[in-house]
C-alpha positions as CSV (number, residue, x, y, z in Angstrom):
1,X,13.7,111.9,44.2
2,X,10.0,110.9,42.6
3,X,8.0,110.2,45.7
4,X,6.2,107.3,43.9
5,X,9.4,105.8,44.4
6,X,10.6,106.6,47.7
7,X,11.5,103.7,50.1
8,X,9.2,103.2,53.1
9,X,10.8,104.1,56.4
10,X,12.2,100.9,57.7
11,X,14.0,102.6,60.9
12,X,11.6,102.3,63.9
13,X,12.6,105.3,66.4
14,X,9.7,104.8,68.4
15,X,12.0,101.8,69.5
16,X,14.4,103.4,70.2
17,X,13.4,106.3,72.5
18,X,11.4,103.3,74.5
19,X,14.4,101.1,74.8
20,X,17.1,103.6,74.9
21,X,20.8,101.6,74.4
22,X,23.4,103.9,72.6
23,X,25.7,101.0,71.0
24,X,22.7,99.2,70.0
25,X,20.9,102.7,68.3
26,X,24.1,102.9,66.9
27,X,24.3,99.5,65.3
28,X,20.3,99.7,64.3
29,X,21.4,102.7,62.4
30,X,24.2,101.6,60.7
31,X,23.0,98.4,59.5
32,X,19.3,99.9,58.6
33,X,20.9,102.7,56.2
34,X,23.5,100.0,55.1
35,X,20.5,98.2,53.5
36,X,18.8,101.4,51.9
37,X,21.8,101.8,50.4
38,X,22.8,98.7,49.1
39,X,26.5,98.5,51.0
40,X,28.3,95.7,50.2
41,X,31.1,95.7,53.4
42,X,29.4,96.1,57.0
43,X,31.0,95.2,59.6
44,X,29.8,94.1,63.3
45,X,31.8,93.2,66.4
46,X,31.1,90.5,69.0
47,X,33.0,88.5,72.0
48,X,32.6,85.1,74.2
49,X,30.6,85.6,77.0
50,X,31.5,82.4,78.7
51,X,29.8,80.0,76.0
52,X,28.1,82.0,74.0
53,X,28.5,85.1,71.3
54,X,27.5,88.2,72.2
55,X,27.3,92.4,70.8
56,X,28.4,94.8,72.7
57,X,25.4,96.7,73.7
58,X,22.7,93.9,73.4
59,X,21.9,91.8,76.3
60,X,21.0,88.5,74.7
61,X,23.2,86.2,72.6
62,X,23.4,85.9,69.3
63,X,22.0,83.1,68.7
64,X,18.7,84.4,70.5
65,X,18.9,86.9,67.3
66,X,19.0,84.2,64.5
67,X,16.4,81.9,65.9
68,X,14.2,85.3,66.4
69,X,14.8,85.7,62.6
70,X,14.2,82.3,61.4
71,X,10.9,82.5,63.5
72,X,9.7,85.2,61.4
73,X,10.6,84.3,58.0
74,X,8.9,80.9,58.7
């Protein structure tokens, strides 16, 4: 690989060893090679938590994850 082309590491594991959560290093993983590589198919699971959508292994809803995205691209 030319290293005037490599990809800038994008996978913080700083985080990760601060805020050790096995399902959700798991899923940071997945999704973070996913995009290096251009994958077309991911997949990701949730369920109901009385009202609201949640992923196994993060504490806050899922909607507490979009809104944090739209925050930052705005």
């Amino acid at each position: 690989m030319n290293p005037e082309r490599a990809l800038p590491p994008s996978y913080d594991i700083n985080f990760d060893r601060q805020n050790f959560n096995e399902p959700l290093v798991r899923r940071n993983l997945e999704t973070d090679l996913g995009e290096r590589f251009n994958v077309v198919i991911s997949r990701a699971q949730y369920y109901f938590d009385e009202h609201l959508l949640k992923s196994p292994g993060d504490t806050k809803p899922f909607v507490e994850t979009i809104k944090k995205g739209i925050r930052l691209i705005t």
